[in-house]
GUVO-587396 format. One record per residue (C-alpha): residue in one letter; x, y, z. Coordinates in nm, 3 decimals, padded with zeros to 5 digits. Example, Ala and Ser with C-alpha at 12.3 -4.5 7.8 and 13.67 -1.06 7.14 Angstrom:
{'A',{01.230,-00.450,00.780}}
{'S',{01.367,-00.106,00.714}}
END
This chain:
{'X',{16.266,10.091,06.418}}
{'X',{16.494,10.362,06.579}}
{'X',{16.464,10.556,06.216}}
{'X',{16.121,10.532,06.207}}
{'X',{16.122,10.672,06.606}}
{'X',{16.332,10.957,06.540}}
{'X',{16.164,11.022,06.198}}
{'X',{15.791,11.060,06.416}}
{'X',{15.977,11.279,06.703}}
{'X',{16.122,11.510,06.392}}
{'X',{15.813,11.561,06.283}}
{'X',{15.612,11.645,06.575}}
{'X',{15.909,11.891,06.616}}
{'X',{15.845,12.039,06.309}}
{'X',{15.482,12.043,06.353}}
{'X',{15.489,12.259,06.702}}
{'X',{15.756,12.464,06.510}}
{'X',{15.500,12.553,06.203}}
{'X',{15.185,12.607,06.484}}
{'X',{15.408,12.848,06.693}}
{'X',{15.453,13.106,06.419}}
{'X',{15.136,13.049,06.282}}
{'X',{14.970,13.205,06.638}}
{'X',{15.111,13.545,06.454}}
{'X',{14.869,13.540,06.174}}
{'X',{14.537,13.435,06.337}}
{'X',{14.289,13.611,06.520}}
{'X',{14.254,13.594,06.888}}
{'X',{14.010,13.268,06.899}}
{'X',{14.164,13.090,06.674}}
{'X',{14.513,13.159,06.854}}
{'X',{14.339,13.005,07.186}}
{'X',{14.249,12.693,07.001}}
{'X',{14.585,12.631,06.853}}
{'X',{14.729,12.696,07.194}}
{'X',{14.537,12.413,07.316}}
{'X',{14.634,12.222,07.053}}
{'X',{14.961,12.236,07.157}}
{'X',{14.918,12.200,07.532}}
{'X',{14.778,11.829,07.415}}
{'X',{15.118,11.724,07.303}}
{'X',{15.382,11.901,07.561}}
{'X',{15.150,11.883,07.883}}
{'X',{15.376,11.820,08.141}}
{'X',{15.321,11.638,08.438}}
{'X',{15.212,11.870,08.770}}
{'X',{15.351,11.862,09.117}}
{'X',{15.307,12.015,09.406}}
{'X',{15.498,12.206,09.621}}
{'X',{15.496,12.316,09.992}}
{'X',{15.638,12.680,09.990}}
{'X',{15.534,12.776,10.358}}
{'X',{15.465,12.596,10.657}}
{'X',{15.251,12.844,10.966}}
{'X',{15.203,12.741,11.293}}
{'X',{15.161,13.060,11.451}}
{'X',{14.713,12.972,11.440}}
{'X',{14.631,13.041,11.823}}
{'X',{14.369,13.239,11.890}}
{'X',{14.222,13.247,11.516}}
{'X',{13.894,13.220,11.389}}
{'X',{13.921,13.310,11.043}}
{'X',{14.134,13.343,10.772}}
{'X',{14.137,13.396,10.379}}
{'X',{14.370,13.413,10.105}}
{'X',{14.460,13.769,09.934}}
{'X',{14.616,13.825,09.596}}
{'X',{14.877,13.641,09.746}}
{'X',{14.845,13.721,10.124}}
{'X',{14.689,13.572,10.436}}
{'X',{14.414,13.780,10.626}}
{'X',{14.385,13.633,10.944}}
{'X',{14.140,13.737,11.242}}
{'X',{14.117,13.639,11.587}}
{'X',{14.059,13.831,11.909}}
{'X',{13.907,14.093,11.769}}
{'X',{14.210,14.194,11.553}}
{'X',{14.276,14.212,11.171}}
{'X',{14.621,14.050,11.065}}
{'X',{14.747,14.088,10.705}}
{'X',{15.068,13.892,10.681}}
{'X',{15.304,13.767,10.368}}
{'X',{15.244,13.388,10.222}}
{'X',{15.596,13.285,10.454}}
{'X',{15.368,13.404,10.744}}
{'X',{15.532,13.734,10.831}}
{'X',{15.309,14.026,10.967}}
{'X',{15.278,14.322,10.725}}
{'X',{15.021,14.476,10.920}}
{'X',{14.762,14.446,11.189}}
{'X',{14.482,14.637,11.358}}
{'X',{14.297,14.634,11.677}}
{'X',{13.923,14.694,11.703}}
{'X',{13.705,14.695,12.027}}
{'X',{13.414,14.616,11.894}}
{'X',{13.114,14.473,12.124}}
{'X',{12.987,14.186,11.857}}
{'X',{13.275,14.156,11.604}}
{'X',{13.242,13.986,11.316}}
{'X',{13.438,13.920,10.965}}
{'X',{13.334,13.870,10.613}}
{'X',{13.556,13.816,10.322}}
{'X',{13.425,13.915,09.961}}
{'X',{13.604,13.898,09.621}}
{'X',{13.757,14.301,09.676}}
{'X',{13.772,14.336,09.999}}
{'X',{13.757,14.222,10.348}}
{'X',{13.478,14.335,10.591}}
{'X',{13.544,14.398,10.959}}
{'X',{13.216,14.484,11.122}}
{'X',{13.016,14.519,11.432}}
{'X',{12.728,14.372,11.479}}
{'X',{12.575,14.580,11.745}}
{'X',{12.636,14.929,11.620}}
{'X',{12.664,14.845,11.205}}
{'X',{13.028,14.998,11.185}}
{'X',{13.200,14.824,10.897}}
{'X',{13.604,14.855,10.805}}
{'X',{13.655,14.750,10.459}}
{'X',{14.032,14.619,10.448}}
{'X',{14.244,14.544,10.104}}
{'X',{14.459,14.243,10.063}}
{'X',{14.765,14.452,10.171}}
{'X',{14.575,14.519,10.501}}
{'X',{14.497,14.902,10.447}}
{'X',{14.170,15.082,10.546}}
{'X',{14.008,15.154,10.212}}
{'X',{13.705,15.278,10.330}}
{'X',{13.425,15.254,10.624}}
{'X',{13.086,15.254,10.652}}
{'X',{12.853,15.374,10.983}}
{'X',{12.530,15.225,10.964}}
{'X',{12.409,15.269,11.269}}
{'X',{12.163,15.037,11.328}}
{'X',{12.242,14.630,11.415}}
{'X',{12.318,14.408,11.124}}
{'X',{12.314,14.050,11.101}}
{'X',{12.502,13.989,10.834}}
{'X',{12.695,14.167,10.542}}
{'X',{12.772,14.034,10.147}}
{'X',{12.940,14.153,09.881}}
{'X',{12.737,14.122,09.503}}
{'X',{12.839,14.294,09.218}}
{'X',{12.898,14.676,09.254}}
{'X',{12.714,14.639,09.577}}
{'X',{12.700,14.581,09.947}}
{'X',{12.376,14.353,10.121}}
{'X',{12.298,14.397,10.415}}
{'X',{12.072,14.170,10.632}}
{'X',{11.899,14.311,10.951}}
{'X',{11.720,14.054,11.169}}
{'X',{11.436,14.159,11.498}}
{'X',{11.187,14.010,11.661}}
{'X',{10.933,14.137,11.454}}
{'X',{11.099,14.099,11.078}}
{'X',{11.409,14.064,10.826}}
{'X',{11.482,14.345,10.613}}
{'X',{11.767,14.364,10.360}}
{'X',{11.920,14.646,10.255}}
{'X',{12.146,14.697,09.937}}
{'X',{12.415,14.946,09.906}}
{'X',{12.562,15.105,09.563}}
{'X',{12.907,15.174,09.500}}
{'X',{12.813,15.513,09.618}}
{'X',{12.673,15.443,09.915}}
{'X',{12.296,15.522,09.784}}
{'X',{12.025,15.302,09.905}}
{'X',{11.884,15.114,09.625}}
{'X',{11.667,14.798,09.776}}
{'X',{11.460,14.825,10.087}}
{'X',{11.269,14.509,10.134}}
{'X',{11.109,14.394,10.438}}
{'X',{10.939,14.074,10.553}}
{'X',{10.697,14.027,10.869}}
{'X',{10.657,13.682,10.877}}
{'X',{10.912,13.500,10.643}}
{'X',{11.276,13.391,10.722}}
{'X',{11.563,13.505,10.466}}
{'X',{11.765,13.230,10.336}}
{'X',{11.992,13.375,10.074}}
{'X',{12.029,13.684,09.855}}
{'X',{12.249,13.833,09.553}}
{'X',{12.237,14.115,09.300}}
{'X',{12.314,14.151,08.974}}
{'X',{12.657,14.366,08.915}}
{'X',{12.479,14.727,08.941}}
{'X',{12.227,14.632,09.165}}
{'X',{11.889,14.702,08.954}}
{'X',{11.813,14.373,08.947}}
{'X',{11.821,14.155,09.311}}
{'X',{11.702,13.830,09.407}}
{'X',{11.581,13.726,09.786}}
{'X',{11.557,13.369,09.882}}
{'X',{11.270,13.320,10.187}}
{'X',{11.154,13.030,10.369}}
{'X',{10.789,13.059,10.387}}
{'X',{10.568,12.826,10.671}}
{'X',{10.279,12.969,10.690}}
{'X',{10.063,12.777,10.474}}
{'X',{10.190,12.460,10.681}}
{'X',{10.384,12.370,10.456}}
{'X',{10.733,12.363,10.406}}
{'X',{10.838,12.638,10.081}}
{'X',{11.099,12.832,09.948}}
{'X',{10.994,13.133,09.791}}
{'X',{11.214,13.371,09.539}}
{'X',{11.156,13.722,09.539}}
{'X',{11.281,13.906,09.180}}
{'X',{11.287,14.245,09.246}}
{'X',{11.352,14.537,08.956}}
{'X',{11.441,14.950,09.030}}
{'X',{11.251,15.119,09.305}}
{'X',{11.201,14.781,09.533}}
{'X',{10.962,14.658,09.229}}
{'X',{10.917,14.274,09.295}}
{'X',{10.910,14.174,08.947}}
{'X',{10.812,13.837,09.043}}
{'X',{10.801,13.556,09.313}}
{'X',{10.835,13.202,09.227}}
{'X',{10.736,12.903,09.491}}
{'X',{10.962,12.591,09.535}}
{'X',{10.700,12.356,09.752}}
{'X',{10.952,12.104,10.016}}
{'X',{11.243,12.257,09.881}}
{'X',{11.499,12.461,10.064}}
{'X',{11.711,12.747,09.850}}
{'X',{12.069,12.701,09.936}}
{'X',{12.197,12.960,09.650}}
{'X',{12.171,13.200,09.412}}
{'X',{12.378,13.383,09.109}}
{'X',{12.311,13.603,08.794}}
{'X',{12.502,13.447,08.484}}
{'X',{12.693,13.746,08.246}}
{'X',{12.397,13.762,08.067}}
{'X',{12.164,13.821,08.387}}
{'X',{11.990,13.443,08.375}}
{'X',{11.950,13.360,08.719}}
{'X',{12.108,13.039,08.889}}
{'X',{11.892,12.893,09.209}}
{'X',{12.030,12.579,09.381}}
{'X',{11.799,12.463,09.630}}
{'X',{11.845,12.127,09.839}}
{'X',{11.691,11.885,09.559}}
{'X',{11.694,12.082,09.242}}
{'X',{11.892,12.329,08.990}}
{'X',{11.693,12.576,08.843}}
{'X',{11.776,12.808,08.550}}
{'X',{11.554,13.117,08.504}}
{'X',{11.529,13.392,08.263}}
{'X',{11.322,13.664,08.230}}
{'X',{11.201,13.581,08.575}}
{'X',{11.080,13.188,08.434}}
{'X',{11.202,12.878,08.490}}
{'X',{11.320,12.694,08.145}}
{'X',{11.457,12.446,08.311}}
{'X',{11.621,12.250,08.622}}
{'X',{11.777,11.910,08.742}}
{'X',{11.719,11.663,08.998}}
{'X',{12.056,11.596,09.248}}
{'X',{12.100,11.374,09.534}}
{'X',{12.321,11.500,09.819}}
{'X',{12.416,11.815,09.707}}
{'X',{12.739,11.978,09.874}}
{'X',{12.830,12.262,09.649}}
{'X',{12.831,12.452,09.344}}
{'X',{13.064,12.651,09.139}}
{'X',{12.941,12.932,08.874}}
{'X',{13.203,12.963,08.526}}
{'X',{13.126,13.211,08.241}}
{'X',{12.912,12.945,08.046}}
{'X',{12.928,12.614,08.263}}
{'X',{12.814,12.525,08.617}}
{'X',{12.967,12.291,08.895}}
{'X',{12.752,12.080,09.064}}
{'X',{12.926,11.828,09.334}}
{'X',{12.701,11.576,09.481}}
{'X',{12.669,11.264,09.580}}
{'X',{13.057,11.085,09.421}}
{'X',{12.967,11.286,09.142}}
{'X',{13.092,11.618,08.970}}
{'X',{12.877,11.698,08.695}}
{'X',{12.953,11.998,08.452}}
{'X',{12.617,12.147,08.299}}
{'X',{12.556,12.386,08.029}}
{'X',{12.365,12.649,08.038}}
{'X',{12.051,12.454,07.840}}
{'X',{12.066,12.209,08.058}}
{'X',{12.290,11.968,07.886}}
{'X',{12.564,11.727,08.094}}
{'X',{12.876,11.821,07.926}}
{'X',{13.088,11.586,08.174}}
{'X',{13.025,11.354,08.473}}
{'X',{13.292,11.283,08.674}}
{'X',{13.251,11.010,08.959}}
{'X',{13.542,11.048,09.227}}
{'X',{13.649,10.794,09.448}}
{'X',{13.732,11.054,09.722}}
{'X',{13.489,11.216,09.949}}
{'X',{13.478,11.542,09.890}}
{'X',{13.299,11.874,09.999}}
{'X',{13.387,12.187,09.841}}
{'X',{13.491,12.358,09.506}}
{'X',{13.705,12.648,09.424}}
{'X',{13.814,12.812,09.141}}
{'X',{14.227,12.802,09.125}}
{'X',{14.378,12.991,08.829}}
{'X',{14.210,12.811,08.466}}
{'X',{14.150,12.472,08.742}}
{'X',{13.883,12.398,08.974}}
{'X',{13.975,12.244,09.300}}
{'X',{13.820,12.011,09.553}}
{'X',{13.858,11.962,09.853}}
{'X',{13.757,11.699,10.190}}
{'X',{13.831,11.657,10.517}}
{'X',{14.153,11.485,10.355}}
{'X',{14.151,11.484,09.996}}
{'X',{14.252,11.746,09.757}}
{'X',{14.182,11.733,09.411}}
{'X',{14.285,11.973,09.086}}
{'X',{14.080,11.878,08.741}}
{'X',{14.153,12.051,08.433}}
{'X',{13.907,12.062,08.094}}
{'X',{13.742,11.735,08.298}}
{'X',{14.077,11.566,08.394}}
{'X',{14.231,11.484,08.729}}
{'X',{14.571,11.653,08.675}}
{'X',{14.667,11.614,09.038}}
{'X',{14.556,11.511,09.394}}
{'X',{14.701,11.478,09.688}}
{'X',{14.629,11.378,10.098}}
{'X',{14.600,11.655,10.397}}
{'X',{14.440,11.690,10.695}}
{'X',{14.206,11.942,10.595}}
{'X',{13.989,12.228,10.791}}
{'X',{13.964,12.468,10.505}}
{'X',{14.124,12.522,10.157}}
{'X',{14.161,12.883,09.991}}
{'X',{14.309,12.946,09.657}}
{'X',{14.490,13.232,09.487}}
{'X',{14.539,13.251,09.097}}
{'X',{14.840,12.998,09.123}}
{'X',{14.893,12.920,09.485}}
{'X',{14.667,12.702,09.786}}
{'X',{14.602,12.760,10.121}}
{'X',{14.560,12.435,10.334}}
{'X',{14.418,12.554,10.659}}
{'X',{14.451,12.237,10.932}}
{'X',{14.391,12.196,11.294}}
{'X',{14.788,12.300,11.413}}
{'X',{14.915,12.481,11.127}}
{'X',{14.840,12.677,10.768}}
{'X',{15.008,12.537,10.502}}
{'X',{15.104,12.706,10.133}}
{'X',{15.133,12.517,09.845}}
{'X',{15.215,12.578,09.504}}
{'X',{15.123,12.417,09.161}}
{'X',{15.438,12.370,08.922}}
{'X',{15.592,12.152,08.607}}
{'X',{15.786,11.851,08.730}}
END
């Protein structure tokens, strides 16, 4: 029995041996399956690992992860420290309404009242600002491009910012309320999200607008509520709204899906997210449920982390690979942020940052 033991071990050996030199010959995709084929038999059991331990939180109100780094803000100042929570630099505003967003390049320190914007990389350096000169409501990064959303008495506008700084949407509404908006990754294609009352009833309505501010087309979504939107690579268009997921293209709906208590969503290159319910179910993009996983955890959130997604409750965390729980563990939770291989646990006395590694 021992022979026959060793014999099986010797040739598994001898089998990862033959694959490994084989990844020399084959093309790229084939190299990636093989790879995978491997990773089945020496997977290795995942751990993780508290690396730093912040309690230095007073005073803050928000805070993101960085390539690495911690942006913090509070008290109208910009903090960039390391991941062992020491300060590599910080800045001072004095601005009247101060406000912070944090997009996938950079983040945005702005004023509400007077539309002055600092745009701040992960290392905490000015990389560029913007005067607007008018008051904004609220700022997001899409693509290429920077949204901006203006709110008076009398109307919402949006306005949408090139990489250049040229205007290229203007779109106003008189008697709608924005609910969301996004643009493709140069900006000649843009989506708005309205809710629209006036016809007593309760409707979402999505604008598709084109170059020049040409609304391409608007499509009505009768007692729903639009909660998000997203272009795919190939420019299909992604709308979540509080009962349904839609998938458009070519500005009509092929298809979309009925969800009960929907909390989030999550975007990959050819799959979508969707957690609701005790439920995360993984969707192609024709509709089809590739996976549905039913967790015994509550949970709220998902990020990306690395080739992982990662959720996250008011005391859960989990980490699923390819559709399997690879590791979870217990926190007391405000907010989670992720880097490519590290986590931010954000809590109500301290920041906490872990890291994912072999046992």
């Amino acid at each position: 029995m021992g022979r026959d033991r060793n014999s099986l071990r010797g040739f598994k050996i001898f089998l990862l041996l033959f694959l490994a030199l084989s990844l020399f010959f084959l093309k790229e995709d084939n190299e990636k399956k093989i790879m995978a084929f491997i990773d089945s038999f020496v997977e290795r059991e995942k751990v993780i690992k508290l690396k730093h331990a912040i309690k230095d939180i007073d005073g803050m109100e928000s805070v993101n992860f960085f390539d690495g780094n911690i942006i913090k803000w509070g008290n109208n100042k910009i903090s960039c420290l390391n991941s062992d929570g020491s300060l590599i630099l910080e800045k001072k505003f004095d601005f009247f309404d101060p406000a912070i967003y944090f997009g996938d390049k950079y983040a945005y320190v702005f004023d509400r009242a007077t539309g002055d914007i600092y745009l701040f990389d992960s290392r905490g350096n000015t990389v560029d600002r913007l005067q607007l000169n008018k008051e904004i409501f609220n700022i997001k990064e899409s693509g290429e491009n920077l949204i901006f959303h203006i709110k008076s008495p009398e109307m919402e506008i949006i306005n949408i910012l090139d990489k250049d700084k040229v205007l290229i949407g203007n779109y106003i509404y008189e008697d709608k309320n924005i609910l969301t908006y996004h643009t493709n990754e140069v900006g000649n294609k843009n989506l708005v999200a309205l809710l629209n009352l006036n016809e007593g009833v309760l409707k979402s309505q999505l604008d598709i607008y084109g170059i020049n501010n040409e609304r391409l087309r608007t499509l009505d979504f009768e007692g729903e509520i639009a909660l998000y939107l997203d272009f795919t690579q190939a420019e299909e268009v992604i709308l979540l709204t509080d009962r349904y997921l839609y998938f458009i293209n070519n500005e009509m709906i092929m298809w979309k899906k009925q969800f009960d208590l929907i909390k989030d969503i999550y975007l990959e290159k050819d799959k979508i997210y969707v957690l609701y319910s005790n439920y995360l179910e993984t969707i192609d993009f024709s509709g089809r449920t590739q996976d549905k996983h039913r967790l015994i955890e509550e949970y709220e959130k998902i990020l990306s982390f690395g080739d992982k997604i990662l959720l996250y409750g008011k005391s859960h965390l989990l980490i699923i690979k390819d559709g399997k729980e690879i590791l979870k563990f217990t926190e007391n939770i405000e907010k989670v942020f992720t880097s490519k291989d590290e986590i931010l646990v954000l809590g109500q006395e301290d920041m906490k940052i872990y890291q994912l590694s072999n046992k």
